[in-house]
C-alpha positions in Angstrom: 102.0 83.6 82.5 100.7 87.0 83.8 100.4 88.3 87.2 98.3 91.2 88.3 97.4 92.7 91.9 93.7 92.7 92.8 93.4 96.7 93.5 96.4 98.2 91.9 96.0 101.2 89.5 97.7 99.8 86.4 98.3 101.5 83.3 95.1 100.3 80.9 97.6 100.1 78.0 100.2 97.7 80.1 97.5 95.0 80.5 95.0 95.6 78.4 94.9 92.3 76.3 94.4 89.9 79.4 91.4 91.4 81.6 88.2 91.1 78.6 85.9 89.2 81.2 87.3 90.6 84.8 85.7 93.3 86.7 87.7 96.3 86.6 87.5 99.9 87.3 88.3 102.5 84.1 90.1 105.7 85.3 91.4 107.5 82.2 94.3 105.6 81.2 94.1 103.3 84.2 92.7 100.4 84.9 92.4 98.6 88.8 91.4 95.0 88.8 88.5 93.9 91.7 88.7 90.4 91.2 91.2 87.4 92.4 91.9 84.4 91.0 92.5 82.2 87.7 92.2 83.4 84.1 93.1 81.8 80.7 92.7 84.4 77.7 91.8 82.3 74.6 92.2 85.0 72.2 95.7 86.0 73.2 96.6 82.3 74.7 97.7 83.5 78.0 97.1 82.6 81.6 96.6 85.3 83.7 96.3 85.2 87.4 95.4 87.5 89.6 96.6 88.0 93.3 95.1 89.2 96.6 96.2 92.3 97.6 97.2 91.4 101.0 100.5 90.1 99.1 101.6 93.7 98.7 104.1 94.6 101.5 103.5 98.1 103.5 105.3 100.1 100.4 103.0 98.7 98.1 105.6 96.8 96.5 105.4 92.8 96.4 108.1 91.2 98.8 109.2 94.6 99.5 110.9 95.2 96.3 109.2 94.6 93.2 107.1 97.1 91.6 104.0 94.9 90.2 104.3 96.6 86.8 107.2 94.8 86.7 105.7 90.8 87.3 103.3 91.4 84.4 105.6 89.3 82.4 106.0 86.5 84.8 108.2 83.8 82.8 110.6 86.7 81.6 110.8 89.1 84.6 114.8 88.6 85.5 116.7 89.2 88.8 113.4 87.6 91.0 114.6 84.9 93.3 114.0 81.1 92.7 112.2 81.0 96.0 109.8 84.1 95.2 109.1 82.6 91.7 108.1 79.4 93.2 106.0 80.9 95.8 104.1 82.8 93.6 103.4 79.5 91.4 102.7 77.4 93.8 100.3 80.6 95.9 98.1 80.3 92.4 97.3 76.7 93.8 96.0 77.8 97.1 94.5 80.5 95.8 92.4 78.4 92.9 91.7 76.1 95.3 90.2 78.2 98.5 87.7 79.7 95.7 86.9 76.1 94.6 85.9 75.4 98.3 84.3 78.3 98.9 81.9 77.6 95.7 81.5 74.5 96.8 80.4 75.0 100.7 77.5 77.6 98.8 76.6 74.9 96.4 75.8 72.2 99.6 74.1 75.2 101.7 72.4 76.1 99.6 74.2 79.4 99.6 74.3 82.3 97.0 78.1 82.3 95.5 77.4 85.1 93.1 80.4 86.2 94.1 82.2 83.7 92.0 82.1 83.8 88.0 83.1 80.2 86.5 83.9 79.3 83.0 86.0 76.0 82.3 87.2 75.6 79.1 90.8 74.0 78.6 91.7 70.7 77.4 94.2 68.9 76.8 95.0 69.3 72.8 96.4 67.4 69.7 99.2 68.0 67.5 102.4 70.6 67.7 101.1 73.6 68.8 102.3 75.0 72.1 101.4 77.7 74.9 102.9 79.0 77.6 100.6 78.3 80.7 101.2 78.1 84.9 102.3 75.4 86.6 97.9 75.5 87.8 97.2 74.4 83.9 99.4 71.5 85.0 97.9 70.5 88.3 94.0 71.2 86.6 95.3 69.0 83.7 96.3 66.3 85.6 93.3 66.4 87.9 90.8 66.4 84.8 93.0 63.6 83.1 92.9 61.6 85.9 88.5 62.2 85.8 87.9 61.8 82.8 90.2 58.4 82.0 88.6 56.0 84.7 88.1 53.5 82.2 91.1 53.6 80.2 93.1 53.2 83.5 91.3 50.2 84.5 91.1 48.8 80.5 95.3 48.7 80.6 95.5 47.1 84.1 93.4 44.8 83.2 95.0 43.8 79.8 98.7 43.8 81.6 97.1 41.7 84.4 95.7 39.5 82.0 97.1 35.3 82.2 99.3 36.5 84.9 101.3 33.3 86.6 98.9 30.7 84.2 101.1 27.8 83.8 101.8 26.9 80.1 101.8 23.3 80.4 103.1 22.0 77.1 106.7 24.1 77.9 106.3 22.4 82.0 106.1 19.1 80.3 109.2 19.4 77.9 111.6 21.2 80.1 110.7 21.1 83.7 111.7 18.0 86.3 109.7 15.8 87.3 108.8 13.7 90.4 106.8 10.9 90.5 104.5 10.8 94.4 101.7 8.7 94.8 101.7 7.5 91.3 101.1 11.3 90.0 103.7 13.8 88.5 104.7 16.4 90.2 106.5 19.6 88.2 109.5 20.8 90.6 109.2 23.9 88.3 106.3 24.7 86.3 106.6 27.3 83.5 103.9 30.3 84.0 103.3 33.8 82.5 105.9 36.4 84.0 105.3 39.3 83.8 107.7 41.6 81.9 108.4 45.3 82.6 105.4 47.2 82.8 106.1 50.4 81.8 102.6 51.3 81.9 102.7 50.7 85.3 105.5 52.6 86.1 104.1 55.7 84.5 100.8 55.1 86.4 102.9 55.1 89.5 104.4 58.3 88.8 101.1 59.6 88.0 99.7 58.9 91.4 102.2 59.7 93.4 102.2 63.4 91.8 98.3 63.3 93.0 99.1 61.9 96.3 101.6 64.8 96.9 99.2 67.8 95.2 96.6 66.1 98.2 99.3 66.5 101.3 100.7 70.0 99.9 97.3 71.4 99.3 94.6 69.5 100.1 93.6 68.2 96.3 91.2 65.2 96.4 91.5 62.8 94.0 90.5 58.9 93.1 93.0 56.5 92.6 92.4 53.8 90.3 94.4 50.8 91.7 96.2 50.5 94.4 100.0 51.1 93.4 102.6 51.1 96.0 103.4 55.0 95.7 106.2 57.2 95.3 106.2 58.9 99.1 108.4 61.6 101.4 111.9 61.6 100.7 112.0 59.5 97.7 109.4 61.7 95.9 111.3 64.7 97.0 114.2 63.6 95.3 112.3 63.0 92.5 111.3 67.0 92.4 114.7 68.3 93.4 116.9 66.3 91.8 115.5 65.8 88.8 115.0 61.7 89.2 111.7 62.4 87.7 112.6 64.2 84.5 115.2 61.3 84.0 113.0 58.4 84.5 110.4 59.6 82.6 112.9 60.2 79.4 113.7 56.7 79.9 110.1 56.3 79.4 108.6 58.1 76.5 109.4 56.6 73.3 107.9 53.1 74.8 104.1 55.2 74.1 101.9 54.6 71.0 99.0 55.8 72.1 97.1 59.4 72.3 96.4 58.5 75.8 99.5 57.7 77.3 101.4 59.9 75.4 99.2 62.6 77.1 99.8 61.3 80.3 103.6 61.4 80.0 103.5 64.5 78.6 101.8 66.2 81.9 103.5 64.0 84.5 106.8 65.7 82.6 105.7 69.1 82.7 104.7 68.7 86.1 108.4 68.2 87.1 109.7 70.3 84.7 107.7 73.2 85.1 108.4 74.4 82.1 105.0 76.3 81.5 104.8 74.5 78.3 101.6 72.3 77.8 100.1 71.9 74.9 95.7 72.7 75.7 93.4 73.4 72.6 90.7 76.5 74.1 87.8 76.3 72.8 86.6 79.9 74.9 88.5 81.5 78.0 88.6 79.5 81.2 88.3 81.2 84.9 87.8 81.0 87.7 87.5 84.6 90.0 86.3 85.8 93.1 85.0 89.5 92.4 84.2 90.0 95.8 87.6 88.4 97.7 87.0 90.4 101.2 83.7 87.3 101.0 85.6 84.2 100.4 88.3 85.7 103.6 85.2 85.9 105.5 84.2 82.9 105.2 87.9 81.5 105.4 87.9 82.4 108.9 85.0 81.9 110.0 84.5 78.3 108.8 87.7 78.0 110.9 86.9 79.8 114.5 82.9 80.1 114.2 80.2 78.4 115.3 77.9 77.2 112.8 75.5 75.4 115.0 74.5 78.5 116.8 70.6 79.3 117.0 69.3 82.1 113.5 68.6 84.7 116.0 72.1 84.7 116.9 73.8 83.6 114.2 75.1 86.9 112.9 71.7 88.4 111.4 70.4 91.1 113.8 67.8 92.6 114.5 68.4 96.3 112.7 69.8 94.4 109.4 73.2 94.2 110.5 75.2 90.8 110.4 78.2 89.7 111.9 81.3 88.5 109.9 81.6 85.9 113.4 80.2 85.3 116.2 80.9 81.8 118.7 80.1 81.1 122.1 83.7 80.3 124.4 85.6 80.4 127.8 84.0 83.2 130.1 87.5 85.9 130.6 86.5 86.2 134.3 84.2 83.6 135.5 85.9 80.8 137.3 83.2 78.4 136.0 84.5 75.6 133.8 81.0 75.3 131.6 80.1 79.6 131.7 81.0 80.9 128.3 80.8 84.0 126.8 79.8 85.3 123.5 83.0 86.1 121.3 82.2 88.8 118.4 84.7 89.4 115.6 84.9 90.8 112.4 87.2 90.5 109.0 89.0 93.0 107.4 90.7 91.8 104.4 92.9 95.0 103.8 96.3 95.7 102.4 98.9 95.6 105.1 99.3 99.3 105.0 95.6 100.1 105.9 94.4 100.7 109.1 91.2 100.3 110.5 88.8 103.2 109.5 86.2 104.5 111.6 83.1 103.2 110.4 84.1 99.7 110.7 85.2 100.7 114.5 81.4 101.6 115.0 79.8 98.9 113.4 81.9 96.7 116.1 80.5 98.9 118.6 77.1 98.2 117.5 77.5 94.6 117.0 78.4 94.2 120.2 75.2 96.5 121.8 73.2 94.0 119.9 74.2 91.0 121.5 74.0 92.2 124.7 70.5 93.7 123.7 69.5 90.1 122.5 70.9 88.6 125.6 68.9 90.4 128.0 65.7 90.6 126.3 66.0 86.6 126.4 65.6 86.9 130.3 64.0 90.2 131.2 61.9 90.5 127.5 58.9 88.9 126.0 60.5 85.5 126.0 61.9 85.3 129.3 59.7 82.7 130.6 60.0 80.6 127.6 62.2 77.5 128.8 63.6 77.1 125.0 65.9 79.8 125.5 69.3 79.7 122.8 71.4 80.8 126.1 72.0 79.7 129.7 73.5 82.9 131.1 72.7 86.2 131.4 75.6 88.8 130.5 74.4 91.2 133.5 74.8 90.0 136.9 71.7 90.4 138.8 73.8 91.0 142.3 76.2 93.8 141.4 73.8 94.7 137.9 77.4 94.6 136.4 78.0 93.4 132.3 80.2 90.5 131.8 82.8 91.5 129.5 82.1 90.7 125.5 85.2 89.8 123.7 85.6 91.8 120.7 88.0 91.8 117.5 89.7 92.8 114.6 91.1 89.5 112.4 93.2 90.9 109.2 96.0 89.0 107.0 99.7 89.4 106.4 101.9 87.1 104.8 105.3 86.3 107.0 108.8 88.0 105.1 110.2 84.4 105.1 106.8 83.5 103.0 106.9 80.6 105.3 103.1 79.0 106.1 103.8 79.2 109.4 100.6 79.0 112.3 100.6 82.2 114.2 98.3 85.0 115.1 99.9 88.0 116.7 98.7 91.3 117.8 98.6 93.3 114.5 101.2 95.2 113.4 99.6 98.2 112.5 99.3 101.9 115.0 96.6 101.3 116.1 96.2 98.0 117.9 92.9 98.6 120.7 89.5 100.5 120.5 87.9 101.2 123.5 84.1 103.1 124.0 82.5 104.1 127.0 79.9 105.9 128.4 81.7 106.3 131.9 85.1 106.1 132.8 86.8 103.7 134.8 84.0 101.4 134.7 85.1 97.8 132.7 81.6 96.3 134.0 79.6 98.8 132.3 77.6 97.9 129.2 78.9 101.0 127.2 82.4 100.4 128.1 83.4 97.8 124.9 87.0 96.8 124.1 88.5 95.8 120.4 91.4 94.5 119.7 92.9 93.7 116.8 95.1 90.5 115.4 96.8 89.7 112.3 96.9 85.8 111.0 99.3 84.5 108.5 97.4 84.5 105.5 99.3 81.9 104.0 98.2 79.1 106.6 94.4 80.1 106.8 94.7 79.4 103.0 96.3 76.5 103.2 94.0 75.0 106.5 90.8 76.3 104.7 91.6 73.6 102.2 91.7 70.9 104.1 90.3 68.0 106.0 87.1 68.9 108.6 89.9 67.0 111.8 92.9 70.0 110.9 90.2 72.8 111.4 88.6 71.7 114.4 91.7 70.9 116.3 93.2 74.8 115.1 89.5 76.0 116.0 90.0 75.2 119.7 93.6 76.3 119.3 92.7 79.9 117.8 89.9 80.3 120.5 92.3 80.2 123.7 95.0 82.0 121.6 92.5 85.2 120.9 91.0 84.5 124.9 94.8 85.0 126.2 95.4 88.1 124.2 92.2 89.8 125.1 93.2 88.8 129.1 96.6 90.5 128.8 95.3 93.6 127.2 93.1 94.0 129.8 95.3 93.4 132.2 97.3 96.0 130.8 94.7 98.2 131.2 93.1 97.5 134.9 94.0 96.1 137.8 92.0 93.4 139.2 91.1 92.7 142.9 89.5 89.6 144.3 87.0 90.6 147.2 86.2 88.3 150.0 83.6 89.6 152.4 84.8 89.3 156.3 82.9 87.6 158.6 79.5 88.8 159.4 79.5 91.3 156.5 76.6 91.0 154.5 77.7 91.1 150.8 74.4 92.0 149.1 73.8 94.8 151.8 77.1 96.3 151.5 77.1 96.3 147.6 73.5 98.0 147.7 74.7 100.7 150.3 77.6 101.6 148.3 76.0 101.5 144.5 77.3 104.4 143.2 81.1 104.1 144.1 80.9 100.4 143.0 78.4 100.5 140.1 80.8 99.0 136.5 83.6 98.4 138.9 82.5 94.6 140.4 80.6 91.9 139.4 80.0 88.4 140.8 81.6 85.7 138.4 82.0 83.1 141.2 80.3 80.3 142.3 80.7 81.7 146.4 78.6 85.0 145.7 80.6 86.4 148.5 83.3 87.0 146.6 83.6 89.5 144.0 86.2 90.7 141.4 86.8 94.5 141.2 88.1 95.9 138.1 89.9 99.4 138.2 91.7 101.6 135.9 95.2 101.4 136.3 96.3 104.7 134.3 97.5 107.7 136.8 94.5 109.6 136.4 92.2 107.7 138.8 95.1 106.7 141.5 93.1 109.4 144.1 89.4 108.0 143.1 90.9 104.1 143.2 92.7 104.0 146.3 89.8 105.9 148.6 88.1 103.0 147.2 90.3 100.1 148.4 90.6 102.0 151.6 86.5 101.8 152.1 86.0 98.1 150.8 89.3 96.8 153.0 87.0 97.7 156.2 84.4 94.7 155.1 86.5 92.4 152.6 90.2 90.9 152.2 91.6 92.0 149.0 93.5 90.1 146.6 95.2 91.6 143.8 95.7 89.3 140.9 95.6 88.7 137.1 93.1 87.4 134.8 93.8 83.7 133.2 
């Protein structure tokens, strides 16, 4: 088995013999690979794979400490611990199978998934010849046996089944007791069929319950031909880690005759052995890469926190040719209304952990968010704003204060957790620069040119893993992600401002008073509340304004009671 880094600058001459169908850039004597995923090299009988890049650590070394010229050789590479080795085997299976579900959500929406180039190839072969392979030409091997054997499974059943518990009544007659009631016999003990050991059975067993644990690790479907009584938790642990597998299937293997079982042994027995060693007869290479990866992580995440139901004028094509990575309506930041969302506008950066956010990328937030805001108000103040079939009930800019509601915008990148652990988390990133703010005017948060990004990272390793699997795991993490991204976006600005509730005074009329005062209150307030008497003022909490805010406060506490609070 190789391994190779999607975007490393490797020497051409170092991995030459493995890459004949990938994309690749040619610079002199090096060679960077653009694609992720699973290869098998017929011509030189090796099984590449190739990793995302977001597995190199910030010194561009994997876990830290390995150079990745020096995982090339994967089954020989010496001083790597057993928990690294097994993490990168078993990493090959999420990867594989997040680009199998990406291909397949194209194929039912009738997407394009050009991004993906397919070729399968590898069977299982016939006679001595051997190759080393990953433990993913196991799991593929035993998926594909287990599609391609339907009716041989149910032929054996059947046979074993066959004259189960038929009584055999010449032996009942000669050797059983017998009682004579209502002048009939009766047989205390009538001689029938038992069944002897099946090892057939057994090795069925074993077969299914490796399927039934590929499903709950990763997410594998698979059909099961009969219902067996499976091999489950503990037990089937002990069966991996203390080698109870290996030694029941020895016990097994010399009571196979035929091709078929034989087979089926043989993978069930690599499976726990990992021993790399299968024996596949190639008639061309098999693969299966993304050559675009940054596309299947975009649509990772947002088939986890986006809305797909949302209206085509919304739903991430604009207007000027731009589309968003993800785009979903949820809970308003300020509004104390229960059903007044807001639009939420993020955008994926599958980088290495080391990069930061470049400019242009900064911008194109920027402009994403102008355009919503664009398309929200020409909804209601445009050409269409007496058509009753509008795709929104709100209007971002509050027609009593003409202040902007607050657009949540974001960064989402990857990391992978030191422990490698598939922990759920998302965190502030880790990188320098954390927040981007723009704006036209200072001190002014309800200001349509005053936009705020922020930036999270999510463990890579779960997104993978949650992408995978069933439609009930995402929605419940969907909701989950939502209020996690909504409370980090409220604490970083409430870092940033401090917030006032306003609550005219008796006899103070609060429409007069906001249109005599415009100009000092103009960005500063808006009117998320139900009572339109109150209002929420926003101001910049940094030392520069502390003159300009407080002859502020001073003028509003003549006409309103003010509240300082936070935002929740």
């Amino acid at each position: 088995m190789k391994v190779l880094i999607e975007g490393y600058k490797y020497s051409y001459d170092r991995i030459c013999d493995y890459i004949s169908t990938m994309d690749m850039i040619i610079d002199g004597d090096s060679v960077i690979i653009n694609s992720v995923g699973y290869y098998y090299n017929a011509t030189v009988n090796e099984c590449v794979f190739i990793l995302p890049k977001v597995i190199l650590a910030e010194n561009d070394f994997v876990f830290g400490k390995y150079r990745p010229e020096e995982i090339v050789d994967f089954d020989t590479i010496g001083g790597m611990e057993l928990k690294e080795r097994r993490f990168i085997s078993e990493f090959s299976i999420w990867i594989y199978r997040a680009i199998s579900v990406y291909r397949e959500s194209c194929i039912i929406n009738n997407k394009s998934h050009s991004a993906i180039k397919e070729q399968s190839a590898i069977r299982i072969g016939k006679g001595k010849r051997k190759i080393y392979g990953s433990f993913l030409d196991i799991v593929l091997l035993l998926l594909d046996f287990n599609r391609t054997n339907y009716d041989w499974f149910m032929t054996v059943m059947k046979n074993n089944c066959r004259g189960y518990n038929k009584i055999n009544w010449r032996r009942t007659v000669l050797s059983s007791e017998v009682l004579i009631q209502n002048a009939k016999p009766v047989y205390v003990n009538p001689v029938v069929k038992k069944r002897g050991v099946d090892f057939d059975e057994e090795l069925f067993v074993i077969f299914f319950s490796i399927l039934n644990h590929l499903k709950n690790i990763y997410g594998i479907t698979f059909v099961q031909n009969a219902n067996y009584k499976l091999i489950t938790g503990k037990r089937f642990d002990l069966y991996l880690s203390n080698g109870i597998g290996l030694r029941r299937l020895r016990k097994l293997k010399y009571r196979y005759y035929s091709d078929k079982a034989l087979a089926l042994w043989k993978l069930c027995y690599d499976f726990f052995d990992q021993s790399r060693h299968i024996s596949v007869e190639s008639r061309a290479d098999e693969y299966l890469l993304a050559k675009d990866f940054n596309i299947v992580f975009e649509a990772m995440i947002d088939s986890l926190i986006g809305d797909s139901m949302l209206p085509d004028r919304l739903n991430k094509n604009q207007n000027d040719g731009k589309k968003v990575d993800h785009i979903f309506l949820w809970k308003n930041l300020v509004s104390n209304c229960a059903d007044k969302n807001i639009y939420y506008i993020g955008d994926s950066k599958y980088y290495k952990r080391s990069n930061e956010i470049d400019s242009k990328s900064i911008a194109k937030q920027y402009t994403y968010a102008k355009n919503v805001i664009q398309w929200n108000l020409d909804l209601f103040f445009g050409d269409g704003s007496n058509d009753i079939s509008r795709e929104t009930d709100f209007c971002l800019r509050d027609s009593l204060t003409e202040g902007y509601d607050i657009v949540p915008n974001f960064f989402i990148s990857s990391t992978i957790p030191d422990d490698l652990s598939f922990a759920d988390n998302i965190d502030v990133t880790r990188r320098k620069a954390k927040t981007f703010i723009s704006r036209q005017f200072q001190n002014r948060l309800f200001d349509r040119d005053t936009l705020l990004i922020t930036h999270y990272d999510v463990n890579f390793l779960f997104i993978v893993s949650l992408y995978t699997r069933s439609f009930g795991r995402k929605d419940k993490w969907r909701y989950k992600m939502r209020d996690i991204l909504r409370e980090n976006i409220l604490k970083e600005l409430n870092r940033r401002y401090n917030f006032y509730i306003m609550k005219a005074k008796q006899g103070v009329d609060t429409e007069e008073y906001i249109s005599k005062n415009f100009r000092s209150l103009i960005g500063k307030i808006i009117a998320p509340y139900v009572d339109k008497s109150m209002l929420l003022l926003a101001l910049d909490n940094s030392n520069a304004f502390d003159d300009e805010n407080n002859r502020l406060i001073t003028s509003i506490l003549e006409r309103f009671c003010v509240e300082k609070i936070s935002l929740v």
